[in-house]
N, C-alpha and C positions, 0 to 999 in steps of 0.2 A: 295474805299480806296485810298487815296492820300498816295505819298510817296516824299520823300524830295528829292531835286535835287541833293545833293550829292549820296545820293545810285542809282539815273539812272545813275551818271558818271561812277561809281564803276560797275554796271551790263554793260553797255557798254563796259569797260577796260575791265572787265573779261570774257565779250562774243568775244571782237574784240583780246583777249590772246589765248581764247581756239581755236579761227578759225583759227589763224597763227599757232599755234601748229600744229593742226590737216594737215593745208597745209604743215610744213616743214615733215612731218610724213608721207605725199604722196610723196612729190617730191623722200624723200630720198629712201623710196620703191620702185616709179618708176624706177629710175636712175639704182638702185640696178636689176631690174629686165629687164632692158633693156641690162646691160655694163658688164652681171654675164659672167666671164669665156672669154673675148676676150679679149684678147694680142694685141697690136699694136706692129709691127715689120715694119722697114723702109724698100721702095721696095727695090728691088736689083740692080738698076740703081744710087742709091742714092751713092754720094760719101764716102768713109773709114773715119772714125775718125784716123787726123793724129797720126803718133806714138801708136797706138794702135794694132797694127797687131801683138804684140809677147808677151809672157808673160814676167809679169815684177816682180819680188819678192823684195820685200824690207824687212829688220826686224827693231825692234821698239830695240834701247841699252839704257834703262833705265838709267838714272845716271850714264853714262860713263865717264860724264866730270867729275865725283868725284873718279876715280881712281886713286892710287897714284901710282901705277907701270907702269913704261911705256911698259914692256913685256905685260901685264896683254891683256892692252888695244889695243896693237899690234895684239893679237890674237885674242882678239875677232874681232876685222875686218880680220883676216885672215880666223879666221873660219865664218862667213856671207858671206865673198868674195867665197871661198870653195863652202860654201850652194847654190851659184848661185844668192844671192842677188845684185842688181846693187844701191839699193838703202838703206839709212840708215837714221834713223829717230832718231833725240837727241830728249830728253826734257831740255832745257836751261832755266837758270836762266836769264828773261830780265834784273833786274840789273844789271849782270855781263855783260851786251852787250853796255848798253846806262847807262856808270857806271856814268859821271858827269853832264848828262843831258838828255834834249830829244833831239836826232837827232847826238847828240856826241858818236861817235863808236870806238875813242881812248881811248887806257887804257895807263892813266899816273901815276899809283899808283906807280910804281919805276923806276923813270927815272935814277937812278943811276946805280942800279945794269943790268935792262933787259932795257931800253929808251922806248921811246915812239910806241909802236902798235899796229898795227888795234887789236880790242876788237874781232873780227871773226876771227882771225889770231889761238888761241888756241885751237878753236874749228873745224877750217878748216884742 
């Protein structure tokens, strides 16, 4: 029985498919049964990650920057500050930061009434 050269390409492709398979089907078994259950932990000689020796709480103030009372907004960093948080985390609008361009961090939308200031200035 002759058969055409394109179907030996084709049993080729799909015998030299199924034997990668079957290897990545080992290795990842092996691996799995060599690495099950051990922690890597740095010895005890090794030096401290700086700044990490104390706990740190931050909280996340959602759309803070859209508040329109300034008590409002006073209190909730008074109350985070209270909770022992040392860190605070905005979501900002980057147009509101690089409002005429890329790399421009001035807000000159009213130079009359408020002049020209840093774009981080209302947020800081």
């Amino acid at each position: 029985m002759y058969l055409n050269p394109r179907y030996w390409r084709l049993l080729v492709l799909l015998g030299s498919n199924v034997l990668l398979l079957i290897a990545l089907i080992a290795v990842i078994w092996i691996d799995n049964a060599l690495n099950r259950g051990i922690t890597y932990i740095p010895a005890p000689e090794s030096t401290p990650i700086p700044w990490a020796d104390g706990p740190i709480l931050g909280v996340n103030a959602f759309h803070l920057h859209l508040e329109a009372d300034p008590k409002a907004f006073t209190r909730t960093l008074k109350l985070a500050r209270d909770l022992g948080a040392t860190h605070v985390r905005m979501q900002l609008p980057w147009e509101d930061i690089e409002i005429h361009g890329r790399g421009d961090f001035e807000d000159r939308r009213h130079p009359d009434t408020v002049g020209i200031i840093s774009a981080w200035q209302k947020y800081d």
